[in-house]
C-alpha positions as CSV (number, residue, x, y, z in Angstrom):
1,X,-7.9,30.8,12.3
2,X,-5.3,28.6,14.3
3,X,-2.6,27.4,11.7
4,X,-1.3,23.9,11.9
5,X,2.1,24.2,12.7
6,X,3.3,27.6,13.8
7,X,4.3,29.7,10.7
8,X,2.5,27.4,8.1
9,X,-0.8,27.7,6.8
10,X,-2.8,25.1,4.5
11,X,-2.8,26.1,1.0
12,X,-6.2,26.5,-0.7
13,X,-8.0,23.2,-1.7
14,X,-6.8,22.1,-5.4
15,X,-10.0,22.4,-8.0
16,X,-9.9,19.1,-8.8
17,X,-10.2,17.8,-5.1
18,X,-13.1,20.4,-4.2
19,X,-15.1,19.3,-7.2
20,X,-14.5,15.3,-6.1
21,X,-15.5,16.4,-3.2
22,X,-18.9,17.6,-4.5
23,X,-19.7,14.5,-7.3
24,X,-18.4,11.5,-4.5
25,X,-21.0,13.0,-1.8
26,X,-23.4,11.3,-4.3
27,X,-21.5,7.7,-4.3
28,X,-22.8,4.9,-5.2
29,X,-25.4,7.5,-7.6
30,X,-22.7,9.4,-10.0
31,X,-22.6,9.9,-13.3
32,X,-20.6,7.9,-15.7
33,X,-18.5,11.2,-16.4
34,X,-17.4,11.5,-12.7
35,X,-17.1,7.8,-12.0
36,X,-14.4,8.2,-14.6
37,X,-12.6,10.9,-13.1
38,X,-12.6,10.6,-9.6
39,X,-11.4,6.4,-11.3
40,X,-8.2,6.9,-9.4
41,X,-10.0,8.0,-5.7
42,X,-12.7,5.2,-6.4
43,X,-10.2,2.9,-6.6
44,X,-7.3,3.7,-3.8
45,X,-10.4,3.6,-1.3
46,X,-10.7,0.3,-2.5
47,X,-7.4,-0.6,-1.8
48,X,-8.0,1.5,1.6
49,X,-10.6,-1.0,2.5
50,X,-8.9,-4.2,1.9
51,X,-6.1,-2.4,3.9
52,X,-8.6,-2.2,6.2
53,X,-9.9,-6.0,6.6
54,X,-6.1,-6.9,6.6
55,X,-5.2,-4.8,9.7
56,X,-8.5,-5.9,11.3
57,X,-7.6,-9.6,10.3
58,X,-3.8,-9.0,11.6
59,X,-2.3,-9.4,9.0
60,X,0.5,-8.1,7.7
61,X,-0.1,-6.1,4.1
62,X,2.2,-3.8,2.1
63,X,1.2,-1.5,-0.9
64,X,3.5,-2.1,-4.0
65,X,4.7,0.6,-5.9
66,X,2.5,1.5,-8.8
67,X,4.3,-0.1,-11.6
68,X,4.2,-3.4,-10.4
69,X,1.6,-6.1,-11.5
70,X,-0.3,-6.2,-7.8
71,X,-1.5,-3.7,-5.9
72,X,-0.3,-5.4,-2.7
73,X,1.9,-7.9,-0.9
74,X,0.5,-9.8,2.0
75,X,3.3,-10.9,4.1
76,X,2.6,-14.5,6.0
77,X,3.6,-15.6,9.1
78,X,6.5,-17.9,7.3
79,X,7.0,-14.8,5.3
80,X,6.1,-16.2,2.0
81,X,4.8,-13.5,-0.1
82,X,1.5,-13.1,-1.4
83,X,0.4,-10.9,-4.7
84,X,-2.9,-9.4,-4.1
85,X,-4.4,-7.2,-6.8
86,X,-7.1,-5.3,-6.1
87,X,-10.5,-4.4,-8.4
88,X,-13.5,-3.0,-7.6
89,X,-17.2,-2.4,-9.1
90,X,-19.9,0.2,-8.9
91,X,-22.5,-0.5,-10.7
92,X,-24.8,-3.9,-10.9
93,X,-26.3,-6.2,-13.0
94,X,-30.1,-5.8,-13.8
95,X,-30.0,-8.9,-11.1
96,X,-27.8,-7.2,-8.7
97,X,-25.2,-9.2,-9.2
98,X,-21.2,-7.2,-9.7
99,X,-19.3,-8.5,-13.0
100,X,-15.4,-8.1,-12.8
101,X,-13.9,-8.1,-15.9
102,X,-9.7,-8.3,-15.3
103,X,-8.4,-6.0,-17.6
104,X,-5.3,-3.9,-16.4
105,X,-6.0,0.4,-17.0
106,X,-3.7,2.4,-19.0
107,X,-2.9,6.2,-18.0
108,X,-4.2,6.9,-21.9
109,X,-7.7,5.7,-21.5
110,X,-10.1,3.3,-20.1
111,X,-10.0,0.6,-22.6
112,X,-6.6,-0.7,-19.8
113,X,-3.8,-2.8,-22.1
114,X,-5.5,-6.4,-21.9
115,X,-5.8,-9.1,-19.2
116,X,-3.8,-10.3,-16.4
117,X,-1.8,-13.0,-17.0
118,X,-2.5,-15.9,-14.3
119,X,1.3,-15.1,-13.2
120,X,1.0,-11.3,-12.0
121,X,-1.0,-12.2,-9.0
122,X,-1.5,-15.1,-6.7
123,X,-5.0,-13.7,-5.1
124,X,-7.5,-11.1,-6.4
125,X,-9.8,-9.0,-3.7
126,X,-12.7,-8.0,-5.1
127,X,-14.3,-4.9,-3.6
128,X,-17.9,-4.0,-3.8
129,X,-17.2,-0.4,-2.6
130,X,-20.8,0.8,-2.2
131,X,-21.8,-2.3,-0.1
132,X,-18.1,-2.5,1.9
133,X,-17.5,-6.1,1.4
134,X,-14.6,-7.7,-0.2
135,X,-14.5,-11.4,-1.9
136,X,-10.8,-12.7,-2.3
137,X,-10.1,-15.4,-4.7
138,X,-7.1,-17.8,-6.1
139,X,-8.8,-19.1,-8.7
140,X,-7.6,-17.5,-12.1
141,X,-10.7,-16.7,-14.3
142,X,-10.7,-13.3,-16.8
143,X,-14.1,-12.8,-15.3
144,X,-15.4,-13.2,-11.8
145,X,-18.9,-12.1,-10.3
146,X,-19.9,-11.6,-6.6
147,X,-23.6,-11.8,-6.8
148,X,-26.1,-10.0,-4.8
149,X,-26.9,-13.1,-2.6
150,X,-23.2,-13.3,-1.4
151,X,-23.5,-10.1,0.0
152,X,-24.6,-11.0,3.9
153,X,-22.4,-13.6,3.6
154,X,-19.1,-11.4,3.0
155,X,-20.9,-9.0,5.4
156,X,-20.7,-11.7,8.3
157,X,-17.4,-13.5,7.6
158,X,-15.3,-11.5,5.7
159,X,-12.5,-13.5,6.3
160,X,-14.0,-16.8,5.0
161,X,-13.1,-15.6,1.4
162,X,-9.6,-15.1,2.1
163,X,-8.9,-18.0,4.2
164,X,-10.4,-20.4,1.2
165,X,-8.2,-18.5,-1.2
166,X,-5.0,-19.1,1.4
167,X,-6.1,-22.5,1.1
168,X,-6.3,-23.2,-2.9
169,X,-2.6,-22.0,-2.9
170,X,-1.5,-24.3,-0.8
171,X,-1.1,-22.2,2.4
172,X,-3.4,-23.9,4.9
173,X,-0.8,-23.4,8.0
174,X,-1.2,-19.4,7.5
175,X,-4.7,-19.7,8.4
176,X,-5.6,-19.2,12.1
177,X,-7.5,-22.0,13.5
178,X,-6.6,-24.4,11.0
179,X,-8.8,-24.6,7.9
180,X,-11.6,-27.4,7.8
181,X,-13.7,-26.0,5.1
182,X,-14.2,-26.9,2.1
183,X,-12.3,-25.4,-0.8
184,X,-15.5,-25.3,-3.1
185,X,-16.2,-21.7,-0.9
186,X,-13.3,-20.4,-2.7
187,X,-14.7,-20.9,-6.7
């Protein structure tokens, strides 16, 4: 076997990432158990894909250190900051439809410390990982749903969402082309 870098050769695979490894293969279909544990993968490839749409959209997109109150700042082109936290969902409604409930997580369980408070982020992306859409939002409700229908729709244009959003704030000039929509798109 060729080593990496002369001299150095790859330590074995920690446990924890070889069984991950095993239980994700299955994604969307895992057990409860393993969507619990492999929590803190599901949820930085959510923040991987929004990274994603943002480099695709050019935009520019930092990831905040892990104690703040958003999981990223979106930088725009008058550099105004903007708070974007992330959240995703992996199971459905019996309809099809995803339910985000905006509580934060704690590192001592899943029951999180509460809900958001309308001042710790200015834009939420909501990621349906097993479908690889993402629906962004400005408007501040505890509990938002993407249903099923909106899917194709996210599919298609997934910038609509976030230029709506850009628009409820207030930040029309950040959005290439100029915005002529209505902000209805955005609820």
């Amino acid at each position: 076997m060729q080593p990496f870098l002369p001299g150095l050769t790859m330590p074995p695979r920690p446990t924890e990432t070889r069984d991950a490894r095993v239980a994700l293969a299955r994604y969307p279909d895992i057990t409860t158990e393993d969507l619990c544990r492999y929590a803190k993968f599901l949820g930085a490839s959510a923040e991987l894909l929004v990274d994603s749409l943002f480099m695709r959209f050019g935009e520019r997109v930092f990831p905040m250190p892990e104690h703040e109150r958003c999981d990223r700042a979106l930088i725009l082109p008058d550099r105004a900051p903007i708070r974007i936290q992330v959240k995703t969902r992996h199971s459905v409604t019996a309809c099809g439809d995803y339910v985000f409930n905006l509580r934060q997580r704690s590192e001592r369980g899943a029951t999180g410390r509460g809900p958001y408070d309308s001042c710790d982020f200015d834009i939420l992306a909501m990621v349906v990982l097993s479908e690889g859409v993402v629906r962004f939002t400005a408007d501040w409700h505890l509990r938002q749903i993407i249903h099923a229908s909106e899917i194709p729709e996210l599919r298609r244009h997934p910038r609509r969402s976030l230029d709506a959003a850009l628009a409820r704030l207030g930040h029309t000039d950040a959005i290439p082309g100029n915005w002529i929509d209505d902000l209805d798109l955005a609820a």
